[in-house]
Structure formats: C-alpha cells, structure tokens
C-alpha positions as CSV (number, residue, x, y, z in Angstrom):
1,X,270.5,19.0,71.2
2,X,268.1,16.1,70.9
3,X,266.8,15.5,67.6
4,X,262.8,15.5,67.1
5,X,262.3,11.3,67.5
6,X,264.6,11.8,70.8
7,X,262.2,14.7,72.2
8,X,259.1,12.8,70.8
9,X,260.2,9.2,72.6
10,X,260.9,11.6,75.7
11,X,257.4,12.8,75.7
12,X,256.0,9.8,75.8
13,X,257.7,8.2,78.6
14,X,257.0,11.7,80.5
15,X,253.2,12.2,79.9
16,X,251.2,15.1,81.8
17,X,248.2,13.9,84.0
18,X,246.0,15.9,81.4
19,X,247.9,13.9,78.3
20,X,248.0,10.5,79.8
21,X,244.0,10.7,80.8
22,X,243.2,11.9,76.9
23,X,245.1,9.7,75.2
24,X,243.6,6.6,77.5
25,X,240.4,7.8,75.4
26,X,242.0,8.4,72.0
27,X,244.1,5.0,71.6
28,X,243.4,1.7,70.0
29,X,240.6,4.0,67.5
30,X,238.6,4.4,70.4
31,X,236.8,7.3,69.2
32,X,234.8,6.5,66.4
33,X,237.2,4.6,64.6
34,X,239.9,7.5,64.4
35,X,243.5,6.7,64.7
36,X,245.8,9.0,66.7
37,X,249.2,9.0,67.4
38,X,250.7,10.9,69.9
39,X,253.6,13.3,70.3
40,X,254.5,13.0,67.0
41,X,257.5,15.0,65.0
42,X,256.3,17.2,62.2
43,X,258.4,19.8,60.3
44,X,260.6,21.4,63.2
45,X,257.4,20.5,66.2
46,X,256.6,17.7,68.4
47,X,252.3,17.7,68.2
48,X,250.4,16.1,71.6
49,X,248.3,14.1,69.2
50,X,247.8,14.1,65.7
51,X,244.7,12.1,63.5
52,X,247.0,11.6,59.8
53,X,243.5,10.7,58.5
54,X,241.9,13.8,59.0
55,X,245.3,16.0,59.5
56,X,243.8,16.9,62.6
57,X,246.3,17.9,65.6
58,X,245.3,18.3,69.0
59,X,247.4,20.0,71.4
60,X,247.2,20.7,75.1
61,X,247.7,23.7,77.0
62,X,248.7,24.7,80.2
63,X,249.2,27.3,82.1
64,X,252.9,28.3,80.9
65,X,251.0,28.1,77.4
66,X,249.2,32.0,78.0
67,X,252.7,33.2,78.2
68,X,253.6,31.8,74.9
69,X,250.4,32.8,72.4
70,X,252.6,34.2,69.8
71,X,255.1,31.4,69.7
72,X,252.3,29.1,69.4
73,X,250.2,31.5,66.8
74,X,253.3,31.0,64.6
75,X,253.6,27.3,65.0
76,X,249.8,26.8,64.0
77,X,250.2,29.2,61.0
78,X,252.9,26.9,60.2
79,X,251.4,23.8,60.7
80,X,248.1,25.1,58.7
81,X,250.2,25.8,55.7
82,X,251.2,22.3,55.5
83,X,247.3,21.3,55.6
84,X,246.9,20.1,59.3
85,X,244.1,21.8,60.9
86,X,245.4,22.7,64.7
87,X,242.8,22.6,67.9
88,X,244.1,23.4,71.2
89,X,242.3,22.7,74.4
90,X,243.0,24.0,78.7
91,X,244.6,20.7,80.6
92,X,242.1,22.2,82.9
93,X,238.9,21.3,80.4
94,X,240.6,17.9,79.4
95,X,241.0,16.8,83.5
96,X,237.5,18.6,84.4
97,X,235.2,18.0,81.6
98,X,236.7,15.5,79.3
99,X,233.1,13.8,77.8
100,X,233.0,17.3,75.6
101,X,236.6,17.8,75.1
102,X,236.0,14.5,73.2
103,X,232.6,15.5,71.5
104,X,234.4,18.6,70.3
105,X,237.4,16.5,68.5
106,X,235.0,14.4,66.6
107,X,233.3,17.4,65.6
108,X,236.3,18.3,64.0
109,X,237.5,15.0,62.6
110,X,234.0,15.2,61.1
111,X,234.7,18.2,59.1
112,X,237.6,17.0,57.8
C-alpha cells in the first residue's frame, strides 16, 4: 500500500479537470493573499486543498462522492476535531460557476 506522501504526489500528477481549473485560481496566494496547498496528507486523509492559515480544507466532489456521504461524514468529524474547518463543493459548481465557488471560500477564510 502506498503511504500518504506517495498517494498525495500521485494526486498531483493526476489532477481532475474540476481540480486542475480550481487550483489555477487558488495558487501563487491568488485569492486575497491566502496560501493553499493542495492534496495534502493529514492524519490518515489526502485533502484536495487545504489553507494552514485559516485551517480551512476544501474538497471536491463528484459524482461517485453521493455514494459515499457517510464515509466522508466521518472523515469531516474527524478532520473538525483536529480544528480544520471542512467545505465541500460539486466538480459540477467548480467547472460551471467557479467566480462564486471562489467568493464562497473567501467567505470562509474570512471567518476563520
């Protein structure tokens, strides 16, 4: 089995359409400032894109995601009780209406 750094470097070379169009937006601090890093190993998960400043995670769903709810339920319980806040958006929003994807995140980051 491939440990999390293998899994995370294989992520990154195999970006999605709807991960490869949002991180175009959320490199080099491009929104407001905020750095991200993506597919990034925490505890026993791989997140899309985390914001350590703000312990923001952002993850991207797709359609094999409905069928696994619970699974991911449990993994933001998790992730929450280590003090990351966890927002998940549709590949389908993120490749159709992208401008308030992005106005959503900072809303968050703002919070934090």
């Amino acid at each position: 089995m491939k440990s999390r750094i293998q899994l995370a470097r294989a992520l990154r070379r195999n970006q999605t359409d709807p991960e490869r169009r949002l991180w175009a937006r959320l490199r080099n601090r491009q929104l407001n400032g905020w750095k991200f890093r993506r597919q990034v190993p925490i505890d026993r998960f791989v997140a899309d894109f985390l914001c350590n400043d703000a312990k923001l995670i952002v993850e991207l769903d797709g359609g094999q995601h409905s069928m696994q709810a619970a699974q991911d339920g449990q993994r933001t319980v998790l992730l929450e009780t280590l003090g990351f806040k966890v927002v998940r958006y549709w590949n389908h929003a993120v490749m159709t209406d992208l401008e308030n994807v992005l106005e959503d995140i900072l809303a968050h980051l703002e919070l934090r």
